[in-house]
mmCIF file of the N, C-alpha and C atoms, coordinates in Angstrom:
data_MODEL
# 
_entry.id   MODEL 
# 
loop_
_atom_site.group_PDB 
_atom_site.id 
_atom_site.type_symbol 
_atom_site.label_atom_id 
_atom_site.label_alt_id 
_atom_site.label_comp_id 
_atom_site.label_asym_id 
_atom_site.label_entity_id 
_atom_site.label_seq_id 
_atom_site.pdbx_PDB_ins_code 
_atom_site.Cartn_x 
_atom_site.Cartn_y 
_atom_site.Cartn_z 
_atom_site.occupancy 
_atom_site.B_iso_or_equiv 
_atom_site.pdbx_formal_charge 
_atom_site.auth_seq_id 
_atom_site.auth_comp_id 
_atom_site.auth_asym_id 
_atom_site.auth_atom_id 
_atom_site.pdbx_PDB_model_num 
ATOM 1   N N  . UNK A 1 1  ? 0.828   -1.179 0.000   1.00 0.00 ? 1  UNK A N  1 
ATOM 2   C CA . UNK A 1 1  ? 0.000   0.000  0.000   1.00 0.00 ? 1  UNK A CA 1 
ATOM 3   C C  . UNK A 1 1  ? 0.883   1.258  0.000   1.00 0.00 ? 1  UNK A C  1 
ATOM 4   N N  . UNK A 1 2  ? 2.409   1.385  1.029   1.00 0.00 ? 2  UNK A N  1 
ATOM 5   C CA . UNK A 1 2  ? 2.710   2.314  0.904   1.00 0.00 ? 2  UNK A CA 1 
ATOM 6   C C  . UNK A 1 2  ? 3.612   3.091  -0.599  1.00 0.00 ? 2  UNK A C  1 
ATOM 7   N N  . UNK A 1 3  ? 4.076   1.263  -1.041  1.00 0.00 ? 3  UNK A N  1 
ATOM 8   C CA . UNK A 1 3  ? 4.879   1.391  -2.197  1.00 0.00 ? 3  UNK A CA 1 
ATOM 9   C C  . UNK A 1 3  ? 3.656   2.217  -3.400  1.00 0.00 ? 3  UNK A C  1 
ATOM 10  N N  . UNK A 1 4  ? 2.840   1.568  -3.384  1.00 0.00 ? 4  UNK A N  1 
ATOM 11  C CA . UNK A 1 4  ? 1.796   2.027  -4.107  1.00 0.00 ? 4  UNK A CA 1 
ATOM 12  C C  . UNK A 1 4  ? 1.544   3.281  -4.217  1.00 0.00 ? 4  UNK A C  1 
ATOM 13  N N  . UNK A 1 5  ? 1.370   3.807  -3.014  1.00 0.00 ? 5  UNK A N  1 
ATOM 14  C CA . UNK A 1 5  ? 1.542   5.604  -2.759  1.00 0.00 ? 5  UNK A CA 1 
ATOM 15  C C  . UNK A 1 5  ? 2.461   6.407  -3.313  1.00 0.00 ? 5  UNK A C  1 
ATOM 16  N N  . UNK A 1 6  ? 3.616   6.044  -3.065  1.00 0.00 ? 6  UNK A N  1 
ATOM 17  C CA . UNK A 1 6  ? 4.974   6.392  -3.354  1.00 0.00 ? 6  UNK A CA 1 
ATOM 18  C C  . UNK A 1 6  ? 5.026   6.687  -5.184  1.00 0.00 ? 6  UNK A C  1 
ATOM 19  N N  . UNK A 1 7  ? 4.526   5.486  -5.845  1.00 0.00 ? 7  UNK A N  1 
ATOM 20  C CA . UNK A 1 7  ? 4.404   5.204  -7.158  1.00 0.00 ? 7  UNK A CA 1 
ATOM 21  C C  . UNK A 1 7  ? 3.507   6.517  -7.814  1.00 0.00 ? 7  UNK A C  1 
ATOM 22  N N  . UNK A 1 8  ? 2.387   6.374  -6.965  1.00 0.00 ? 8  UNK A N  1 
ATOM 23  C CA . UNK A 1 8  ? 1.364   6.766  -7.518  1.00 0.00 ? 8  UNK A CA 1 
ATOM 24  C C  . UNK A 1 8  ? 2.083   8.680  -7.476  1.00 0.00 ? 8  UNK A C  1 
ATOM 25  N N  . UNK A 1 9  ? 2.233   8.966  -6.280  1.00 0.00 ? 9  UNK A N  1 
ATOM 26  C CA . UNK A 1 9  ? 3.038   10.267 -6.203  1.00 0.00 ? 9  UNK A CA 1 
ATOM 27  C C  . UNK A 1 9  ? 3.801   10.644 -7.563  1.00 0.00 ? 9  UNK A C  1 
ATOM 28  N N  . UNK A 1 10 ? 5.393   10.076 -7.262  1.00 0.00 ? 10 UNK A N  1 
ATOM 29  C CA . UNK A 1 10 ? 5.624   10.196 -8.630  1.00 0.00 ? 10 UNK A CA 1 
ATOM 30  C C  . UNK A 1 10 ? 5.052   10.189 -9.943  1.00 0.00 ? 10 UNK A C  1 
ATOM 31  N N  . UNK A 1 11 ? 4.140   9.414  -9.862  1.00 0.00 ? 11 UNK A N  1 
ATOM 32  C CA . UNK A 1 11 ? 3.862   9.584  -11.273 1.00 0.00 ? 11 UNK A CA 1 
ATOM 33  C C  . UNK A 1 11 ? 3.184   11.313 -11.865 1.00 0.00 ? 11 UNK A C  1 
ATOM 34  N N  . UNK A 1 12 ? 2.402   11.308 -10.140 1.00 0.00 ? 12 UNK A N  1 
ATOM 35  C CA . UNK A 1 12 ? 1.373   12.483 -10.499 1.00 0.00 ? 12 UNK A CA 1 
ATOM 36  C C  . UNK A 1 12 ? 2.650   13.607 -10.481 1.00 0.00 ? 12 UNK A C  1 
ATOM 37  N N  . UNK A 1 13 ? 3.815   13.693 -9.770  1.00 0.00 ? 13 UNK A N  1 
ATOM 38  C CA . UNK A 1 13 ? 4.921   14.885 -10.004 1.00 0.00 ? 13 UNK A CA 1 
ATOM 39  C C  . UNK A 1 13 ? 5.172   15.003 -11.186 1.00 0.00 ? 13 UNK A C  1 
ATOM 40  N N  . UNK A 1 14 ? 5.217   13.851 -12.260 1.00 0.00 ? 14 UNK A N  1 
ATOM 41  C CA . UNK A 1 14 ? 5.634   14.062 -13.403 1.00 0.00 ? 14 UNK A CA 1 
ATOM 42  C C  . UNK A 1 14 ? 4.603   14.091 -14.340 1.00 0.00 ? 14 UNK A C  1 
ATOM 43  N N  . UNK A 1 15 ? 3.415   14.234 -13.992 1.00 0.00 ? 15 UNK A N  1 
ATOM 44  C CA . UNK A 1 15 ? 2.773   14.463 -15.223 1.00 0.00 ? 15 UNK A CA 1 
ATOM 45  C C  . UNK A 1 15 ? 2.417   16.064 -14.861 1.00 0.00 ? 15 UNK A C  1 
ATOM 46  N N  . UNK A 1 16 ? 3.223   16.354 -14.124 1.00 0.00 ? 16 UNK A N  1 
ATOM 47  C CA . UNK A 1 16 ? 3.024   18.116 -13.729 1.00 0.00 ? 16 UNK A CA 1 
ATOM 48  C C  . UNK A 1 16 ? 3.863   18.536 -14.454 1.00 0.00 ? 16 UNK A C  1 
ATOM 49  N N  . UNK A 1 17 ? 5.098   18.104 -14.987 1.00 0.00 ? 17 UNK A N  1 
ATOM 50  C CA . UNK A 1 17 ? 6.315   18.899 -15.597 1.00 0.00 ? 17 UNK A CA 1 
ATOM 51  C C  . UNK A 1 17 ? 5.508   18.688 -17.250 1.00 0.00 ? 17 UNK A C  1 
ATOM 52  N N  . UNK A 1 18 ? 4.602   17.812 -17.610 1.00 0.00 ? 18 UNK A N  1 
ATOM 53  C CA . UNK A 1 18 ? 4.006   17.337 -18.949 1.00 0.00 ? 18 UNK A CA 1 
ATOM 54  C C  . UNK A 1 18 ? 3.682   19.073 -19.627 1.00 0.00 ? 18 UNK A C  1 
ATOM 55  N N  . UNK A 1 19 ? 4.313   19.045 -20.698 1.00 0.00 ? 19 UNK A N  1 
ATOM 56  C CA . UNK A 1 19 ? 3.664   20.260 -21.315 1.00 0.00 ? 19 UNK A CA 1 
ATOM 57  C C  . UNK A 1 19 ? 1.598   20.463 -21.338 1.00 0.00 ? 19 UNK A C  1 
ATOM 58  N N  . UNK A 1 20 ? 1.082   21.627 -21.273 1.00 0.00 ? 20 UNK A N  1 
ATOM 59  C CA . UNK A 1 20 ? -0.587  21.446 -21.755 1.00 0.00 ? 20 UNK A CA 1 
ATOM 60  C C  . UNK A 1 20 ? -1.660  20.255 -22.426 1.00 0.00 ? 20 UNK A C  1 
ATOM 61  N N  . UNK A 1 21 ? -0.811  20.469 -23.693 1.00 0.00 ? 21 UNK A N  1 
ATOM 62  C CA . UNK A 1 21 ? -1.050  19.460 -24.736 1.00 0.00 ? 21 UNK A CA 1 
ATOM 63  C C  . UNK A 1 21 ? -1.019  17.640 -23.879 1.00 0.00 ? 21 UNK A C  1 
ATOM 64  N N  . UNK A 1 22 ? 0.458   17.442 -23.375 1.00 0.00 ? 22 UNK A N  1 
ATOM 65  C CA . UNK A 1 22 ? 0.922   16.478 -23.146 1.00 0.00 ? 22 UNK A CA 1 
ATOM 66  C C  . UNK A 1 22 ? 0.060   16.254 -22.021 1.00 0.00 ? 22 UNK A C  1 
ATOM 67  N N  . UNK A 1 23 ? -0.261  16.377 -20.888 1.00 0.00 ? 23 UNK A N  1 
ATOM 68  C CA . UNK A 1 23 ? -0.946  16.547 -20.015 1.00 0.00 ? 23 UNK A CA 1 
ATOM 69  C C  . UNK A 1 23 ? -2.375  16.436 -19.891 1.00 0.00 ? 23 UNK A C  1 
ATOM 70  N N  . UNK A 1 24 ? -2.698  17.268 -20.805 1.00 0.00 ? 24 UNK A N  1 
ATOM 71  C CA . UNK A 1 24 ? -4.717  16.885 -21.157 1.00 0.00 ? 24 UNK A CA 1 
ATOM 72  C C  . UNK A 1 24 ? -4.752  15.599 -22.072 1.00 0.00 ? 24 UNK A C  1 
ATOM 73  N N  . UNK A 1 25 ? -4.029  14.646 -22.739 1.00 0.00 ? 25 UNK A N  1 
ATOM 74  C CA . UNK A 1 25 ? -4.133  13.709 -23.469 1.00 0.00 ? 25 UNK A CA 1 
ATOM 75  C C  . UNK A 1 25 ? -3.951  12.904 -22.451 1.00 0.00 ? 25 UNK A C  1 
ATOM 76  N N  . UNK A 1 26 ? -2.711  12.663 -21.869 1.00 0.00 ? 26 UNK A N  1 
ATOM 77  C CA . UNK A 1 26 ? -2.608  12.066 -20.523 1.00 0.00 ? 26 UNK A CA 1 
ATOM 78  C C  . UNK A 1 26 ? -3.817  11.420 -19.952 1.00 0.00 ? 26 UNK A C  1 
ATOM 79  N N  . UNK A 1 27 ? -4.329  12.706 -19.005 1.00 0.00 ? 27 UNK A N  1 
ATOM 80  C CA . UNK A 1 27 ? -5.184  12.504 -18.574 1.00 0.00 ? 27 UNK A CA 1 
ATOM 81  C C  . UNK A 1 27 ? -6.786  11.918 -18.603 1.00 0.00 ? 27 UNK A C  1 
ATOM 82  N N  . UNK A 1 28 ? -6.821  12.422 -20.344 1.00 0.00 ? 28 UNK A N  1 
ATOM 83  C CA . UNK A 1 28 ? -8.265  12.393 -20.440 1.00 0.00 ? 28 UNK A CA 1 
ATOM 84  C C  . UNK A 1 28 ? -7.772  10.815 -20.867 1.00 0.00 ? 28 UNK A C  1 
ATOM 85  N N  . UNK A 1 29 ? -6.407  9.999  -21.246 1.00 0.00 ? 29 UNK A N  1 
ATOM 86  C CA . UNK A 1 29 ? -6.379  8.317  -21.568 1.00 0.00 ? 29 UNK A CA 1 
ATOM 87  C C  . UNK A 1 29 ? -6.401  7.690  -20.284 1.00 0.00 ? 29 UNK A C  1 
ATOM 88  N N  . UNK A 1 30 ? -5.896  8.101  -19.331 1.00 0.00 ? 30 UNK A N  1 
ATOM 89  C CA . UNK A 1 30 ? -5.881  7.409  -17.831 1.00 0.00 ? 30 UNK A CA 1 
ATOM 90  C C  . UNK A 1 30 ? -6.681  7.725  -16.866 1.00 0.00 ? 30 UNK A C  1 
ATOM 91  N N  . UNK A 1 31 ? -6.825  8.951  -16.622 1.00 0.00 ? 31 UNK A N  1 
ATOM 92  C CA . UNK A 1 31 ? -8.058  9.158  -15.620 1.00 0.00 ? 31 UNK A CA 1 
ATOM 93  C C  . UNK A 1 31 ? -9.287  9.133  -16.478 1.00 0.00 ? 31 UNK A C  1 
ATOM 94  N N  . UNK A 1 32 ? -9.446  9.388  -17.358 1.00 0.00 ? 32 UNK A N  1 
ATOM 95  C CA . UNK A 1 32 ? -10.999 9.530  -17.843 1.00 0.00 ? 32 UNK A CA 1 
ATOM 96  C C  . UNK A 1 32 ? -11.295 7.986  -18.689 1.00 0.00 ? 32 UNK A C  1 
ATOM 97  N N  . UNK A 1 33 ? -10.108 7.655  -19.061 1.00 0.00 ? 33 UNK A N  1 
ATOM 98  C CA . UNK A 1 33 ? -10.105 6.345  -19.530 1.00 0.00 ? 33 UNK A CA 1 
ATOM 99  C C  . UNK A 1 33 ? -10.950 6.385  -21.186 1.00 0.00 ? 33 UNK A C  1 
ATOM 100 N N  . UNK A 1 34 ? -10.625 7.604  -21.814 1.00 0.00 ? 34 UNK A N  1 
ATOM 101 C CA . UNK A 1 34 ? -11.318 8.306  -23.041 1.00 0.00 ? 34 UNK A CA 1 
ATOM 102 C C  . UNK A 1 34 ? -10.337 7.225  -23.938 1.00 0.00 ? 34 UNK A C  1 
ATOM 103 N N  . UNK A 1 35 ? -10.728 6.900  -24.984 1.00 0.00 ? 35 UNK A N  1 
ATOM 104 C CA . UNK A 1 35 ? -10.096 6.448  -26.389 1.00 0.00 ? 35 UNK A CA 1 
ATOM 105 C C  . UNK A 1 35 ? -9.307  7.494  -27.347 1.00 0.00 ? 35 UNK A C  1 
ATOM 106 N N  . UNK A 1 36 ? -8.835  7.030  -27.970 1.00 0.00 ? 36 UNK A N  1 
ATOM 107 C CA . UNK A 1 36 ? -7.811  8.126  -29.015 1.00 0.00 ? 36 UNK A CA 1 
ATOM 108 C C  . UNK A 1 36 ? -9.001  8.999  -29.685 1.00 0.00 ? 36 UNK A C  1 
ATOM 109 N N  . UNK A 1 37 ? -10.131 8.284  -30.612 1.00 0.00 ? 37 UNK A N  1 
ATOM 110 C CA . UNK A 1 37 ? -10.298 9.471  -31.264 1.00 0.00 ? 37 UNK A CA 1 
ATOM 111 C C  . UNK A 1 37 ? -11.575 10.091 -30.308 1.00 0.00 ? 37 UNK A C  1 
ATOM 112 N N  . UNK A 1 38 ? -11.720 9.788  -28.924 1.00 0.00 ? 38 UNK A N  1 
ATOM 113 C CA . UNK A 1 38 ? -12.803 10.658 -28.233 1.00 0.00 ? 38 UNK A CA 1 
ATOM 114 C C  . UNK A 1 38 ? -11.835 11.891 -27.889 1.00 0.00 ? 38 UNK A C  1 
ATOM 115 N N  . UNK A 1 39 ? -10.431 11.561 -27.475 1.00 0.00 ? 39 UNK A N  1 
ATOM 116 C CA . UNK A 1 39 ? -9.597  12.617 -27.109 1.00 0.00 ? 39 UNK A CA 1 
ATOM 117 C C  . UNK A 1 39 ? -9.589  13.879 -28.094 1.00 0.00 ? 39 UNK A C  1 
ATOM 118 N N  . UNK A 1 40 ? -9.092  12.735 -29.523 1.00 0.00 ? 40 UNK A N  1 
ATOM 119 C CA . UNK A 1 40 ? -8.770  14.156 -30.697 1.00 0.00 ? 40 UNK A CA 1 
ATOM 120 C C  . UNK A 1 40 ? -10.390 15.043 -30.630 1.00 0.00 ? 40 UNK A C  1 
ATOM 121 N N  . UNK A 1 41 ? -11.431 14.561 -30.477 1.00 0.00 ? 41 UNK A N  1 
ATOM 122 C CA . UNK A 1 41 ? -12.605 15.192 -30.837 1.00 0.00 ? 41 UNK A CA 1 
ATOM 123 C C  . UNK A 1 41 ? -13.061 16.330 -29.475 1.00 0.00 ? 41 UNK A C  1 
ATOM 124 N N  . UNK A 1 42 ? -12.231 15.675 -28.317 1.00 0.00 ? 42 UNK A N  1 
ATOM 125 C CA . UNK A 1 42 ? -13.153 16.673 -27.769 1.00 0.00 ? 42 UNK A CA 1 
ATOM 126 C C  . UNK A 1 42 ? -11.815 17.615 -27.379 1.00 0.00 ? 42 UNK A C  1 
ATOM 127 N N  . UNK A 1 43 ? -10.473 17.392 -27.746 1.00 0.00 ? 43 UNK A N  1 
ATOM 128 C CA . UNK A 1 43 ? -9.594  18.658 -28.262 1.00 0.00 ? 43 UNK A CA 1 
ATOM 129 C C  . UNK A 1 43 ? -9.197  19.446 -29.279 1.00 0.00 ? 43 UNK A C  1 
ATOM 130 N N  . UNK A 1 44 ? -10.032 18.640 -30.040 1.00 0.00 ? 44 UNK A N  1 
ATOM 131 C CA . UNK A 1 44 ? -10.096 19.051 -31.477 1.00 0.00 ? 44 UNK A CA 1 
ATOM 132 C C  . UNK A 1 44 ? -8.660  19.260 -32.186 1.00 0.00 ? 44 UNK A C  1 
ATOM 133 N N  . UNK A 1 45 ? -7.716  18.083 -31.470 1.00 0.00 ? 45 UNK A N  1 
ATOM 134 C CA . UNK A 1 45 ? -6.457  18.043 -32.315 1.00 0.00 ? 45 UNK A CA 1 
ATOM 135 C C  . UNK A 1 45 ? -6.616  16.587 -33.150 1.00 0.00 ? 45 UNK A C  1 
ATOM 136 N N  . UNK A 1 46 ? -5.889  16.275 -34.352 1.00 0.00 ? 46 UNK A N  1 
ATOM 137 C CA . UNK A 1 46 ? -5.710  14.957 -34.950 1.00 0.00 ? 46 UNK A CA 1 
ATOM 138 C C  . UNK A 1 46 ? -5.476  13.833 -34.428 1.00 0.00 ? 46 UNK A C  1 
ATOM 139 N N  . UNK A 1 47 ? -6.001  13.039 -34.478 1.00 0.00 ? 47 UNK A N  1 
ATOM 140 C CA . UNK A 1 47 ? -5.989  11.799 -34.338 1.00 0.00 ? 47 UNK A CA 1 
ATOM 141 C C  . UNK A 1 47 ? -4.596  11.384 -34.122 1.00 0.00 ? 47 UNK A C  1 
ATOM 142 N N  . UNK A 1 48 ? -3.512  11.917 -34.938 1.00 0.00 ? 48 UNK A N  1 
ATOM 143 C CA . UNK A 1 48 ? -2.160  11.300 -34.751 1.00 0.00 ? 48 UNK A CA 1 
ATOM 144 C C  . UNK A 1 48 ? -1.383  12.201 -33.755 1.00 0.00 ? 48 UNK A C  1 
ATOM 145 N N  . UNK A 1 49 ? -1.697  13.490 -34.130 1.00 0.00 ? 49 UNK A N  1 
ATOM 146 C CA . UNK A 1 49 ? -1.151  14.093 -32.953 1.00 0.00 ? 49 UNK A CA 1 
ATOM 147 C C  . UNK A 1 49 ? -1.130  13.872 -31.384 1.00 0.00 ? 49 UNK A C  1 
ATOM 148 N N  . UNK A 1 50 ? -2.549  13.468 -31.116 1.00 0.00 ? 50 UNK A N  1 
ATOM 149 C CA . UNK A 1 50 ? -2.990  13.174 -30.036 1.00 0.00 ? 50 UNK A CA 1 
ATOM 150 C C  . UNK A 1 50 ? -1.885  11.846 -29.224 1.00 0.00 ? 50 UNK A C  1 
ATOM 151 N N  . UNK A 1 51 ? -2.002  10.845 -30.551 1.00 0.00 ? 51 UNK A N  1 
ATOM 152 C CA . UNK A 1 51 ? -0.836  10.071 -30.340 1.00 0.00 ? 51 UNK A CA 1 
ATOM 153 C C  . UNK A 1 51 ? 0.452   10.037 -30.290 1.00 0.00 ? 51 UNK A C  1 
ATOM 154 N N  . UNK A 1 52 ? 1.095   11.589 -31.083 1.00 0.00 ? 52 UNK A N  1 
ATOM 155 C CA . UNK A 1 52 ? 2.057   11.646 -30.978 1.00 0.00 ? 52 UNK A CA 1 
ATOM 156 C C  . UNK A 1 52 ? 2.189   12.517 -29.088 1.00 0.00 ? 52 UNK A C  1 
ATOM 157 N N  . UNK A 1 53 ? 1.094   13.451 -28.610 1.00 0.00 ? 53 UNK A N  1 
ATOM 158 C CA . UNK A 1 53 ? 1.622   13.813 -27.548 1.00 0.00 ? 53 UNK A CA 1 
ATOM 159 C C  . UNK A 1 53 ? 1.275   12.737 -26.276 1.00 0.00 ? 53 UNK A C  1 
ATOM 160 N N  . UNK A 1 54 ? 0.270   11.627 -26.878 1.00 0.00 ? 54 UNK A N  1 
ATOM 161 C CA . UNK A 1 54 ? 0.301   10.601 -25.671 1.00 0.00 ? 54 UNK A CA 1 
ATOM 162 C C  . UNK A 1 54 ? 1.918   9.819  -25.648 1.00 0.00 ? 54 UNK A C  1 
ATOM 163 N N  . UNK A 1 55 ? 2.387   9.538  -26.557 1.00 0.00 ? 55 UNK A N  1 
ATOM 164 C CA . UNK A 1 55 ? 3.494   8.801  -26.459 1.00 0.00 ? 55 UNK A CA 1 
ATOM 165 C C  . UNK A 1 55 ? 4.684   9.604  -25.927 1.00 0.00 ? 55 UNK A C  1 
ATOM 166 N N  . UNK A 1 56 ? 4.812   10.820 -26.738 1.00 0.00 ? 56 UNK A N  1 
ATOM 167 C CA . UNK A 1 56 ? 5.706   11.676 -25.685 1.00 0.00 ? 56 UNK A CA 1 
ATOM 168 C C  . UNK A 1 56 ? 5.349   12.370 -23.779 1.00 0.00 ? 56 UNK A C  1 
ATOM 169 N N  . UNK A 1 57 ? 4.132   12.050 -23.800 1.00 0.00 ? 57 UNK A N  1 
ATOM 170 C CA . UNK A 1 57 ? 3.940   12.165 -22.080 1.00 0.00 ? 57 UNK A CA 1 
ATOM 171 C C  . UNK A 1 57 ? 4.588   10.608 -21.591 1.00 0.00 ? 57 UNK A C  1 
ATOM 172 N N  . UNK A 1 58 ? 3.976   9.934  -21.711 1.00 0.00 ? 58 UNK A N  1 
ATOM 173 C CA . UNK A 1 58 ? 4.253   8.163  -21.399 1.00 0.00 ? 58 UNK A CA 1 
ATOM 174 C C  . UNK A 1 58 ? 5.855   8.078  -21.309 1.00 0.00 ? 58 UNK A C  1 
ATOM 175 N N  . UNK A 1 59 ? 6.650   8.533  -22.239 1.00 0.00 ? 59 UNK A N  1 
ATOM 176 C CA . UNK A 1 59 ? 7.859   8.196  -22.537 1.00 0.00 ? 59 UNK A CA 1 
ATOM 177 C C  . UNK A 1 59 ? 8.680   9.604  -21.064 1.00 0.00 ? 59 UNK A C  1 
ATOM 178 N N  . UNK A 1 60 ? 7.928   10.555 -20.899 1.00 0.00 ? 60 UNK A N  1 
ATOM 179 C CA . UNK A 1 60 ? 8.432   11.871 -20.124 1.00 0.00 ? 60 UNK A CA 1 
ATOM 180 C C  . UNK A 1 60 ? 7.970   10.771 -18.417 1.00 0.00 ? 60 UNK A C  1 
ATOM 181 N N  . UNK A 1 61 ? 6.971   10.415 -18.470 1.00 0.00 ? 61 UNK A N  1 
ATOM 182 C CA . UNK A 1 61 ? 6.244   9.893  -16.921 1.00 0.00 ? 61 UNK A CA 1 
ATOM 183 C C  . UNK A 1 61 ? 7.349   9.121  -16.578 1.00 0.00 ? 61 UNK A C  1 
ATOM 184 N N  . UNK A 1 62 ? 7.412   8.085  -17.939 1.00 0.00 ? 62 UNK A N  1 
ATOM 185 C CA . UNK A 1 62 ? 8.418   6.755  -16.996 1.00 0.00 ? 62 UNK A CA 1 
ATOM 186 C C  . UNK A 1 62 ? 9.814   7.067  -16.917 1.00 0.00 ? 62 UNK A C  1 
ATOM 187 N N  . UNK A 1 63 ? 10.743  8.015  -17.735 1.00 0.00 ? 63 UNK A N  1 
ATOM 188 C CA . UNK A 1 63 ? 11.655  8.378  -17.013 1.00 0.00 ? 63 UNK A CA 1 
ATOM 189 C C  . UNK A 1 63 ? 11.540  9.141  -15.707 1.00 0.00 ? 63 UNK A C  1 
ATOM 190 N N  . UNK A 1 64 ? 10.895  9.650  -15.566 1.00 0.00 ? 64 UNK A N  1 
ATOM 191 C CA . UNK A 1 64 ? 10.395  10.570 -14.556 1.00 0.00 ? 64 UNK A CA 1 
ATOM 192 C C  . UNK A 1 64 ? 10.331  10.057 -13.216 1.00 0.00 ? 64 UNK A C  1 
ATOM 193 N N  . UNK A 1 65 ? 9.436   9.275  -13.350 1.00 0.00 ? 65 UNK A N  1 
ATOM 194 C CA . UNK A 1 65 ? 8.770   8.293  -12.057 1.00 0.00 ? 65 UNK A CA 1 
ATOM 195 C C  . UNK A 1 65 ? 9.501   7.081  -12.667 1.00 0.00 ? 65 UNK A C  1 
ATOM 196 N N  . UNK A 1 66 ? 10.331  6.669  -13.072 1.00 0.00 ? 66 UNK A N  1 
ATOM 197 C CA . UNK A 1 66 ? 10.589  5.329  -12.827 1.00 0.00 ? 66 UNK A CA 1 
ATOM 198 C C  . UNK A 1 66 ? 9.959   3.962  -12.945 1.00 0.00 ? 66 UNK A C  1 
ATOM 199 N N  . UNK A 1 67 ? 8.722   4.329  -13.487 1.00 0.00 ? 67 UNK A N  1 
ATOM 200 C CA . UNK A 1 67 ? 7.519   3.013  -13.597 1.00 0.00 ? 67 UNK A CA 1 
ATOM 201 C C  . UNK A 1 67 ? 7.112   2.876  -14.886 1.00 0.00 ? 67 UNK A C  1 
ATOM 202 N N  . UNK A 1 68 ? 6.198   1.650  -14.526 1.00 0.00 ? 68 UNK A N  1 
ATOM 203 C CA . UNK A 1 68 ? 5.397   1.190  -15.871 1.00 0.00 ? 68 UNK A CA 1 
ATOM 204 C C  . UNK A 1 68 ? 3.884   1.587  -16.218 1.00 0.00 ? 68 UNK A C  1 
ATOM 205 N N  . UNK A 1 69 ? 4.128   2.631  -16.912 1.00 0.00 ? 69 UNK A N  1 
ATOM 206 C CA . UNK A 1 69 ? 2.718   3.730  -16.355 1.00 0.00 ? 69 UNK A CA 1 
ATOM 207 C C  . UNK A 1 69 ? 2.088   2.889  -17.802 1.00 0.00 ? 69 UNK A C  1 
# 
């Protein structure tokens, strides 16, 4: 439980350094648990973009925090 905490912390420190972009994609794939193209639609960015800034948050988290986000 506490490791869990610890994890969970980090992760949330580093999705604070996540640029705007990087950050609302983030979020709306893990906390809201939204799909790719519900994301692009309700940010009204492309479909690939969306993917290109989910993969560059993901790739920023786990150096970051150290985990398998």
């Amino acid at each position: 439980s506490l490791l869990a905490r610890e994890q969970a912390t980090e992760v949330l420190d580093a999705v604070k350094t996540l640029s705007p972009n990087q950050r609302t994609v983030f979020l709306l794939r893990f906390v809201d648990e939204m799909e790719l193209a519900q994301i692009a639609e309700a940010t009204g960015m492309n479909e690939n973009t969306v993917k290109s800034h989910l993969y560059r948050a993901l790739r920023s988290v786990r150096e970051k925090a150290g985990t398998r986000v």
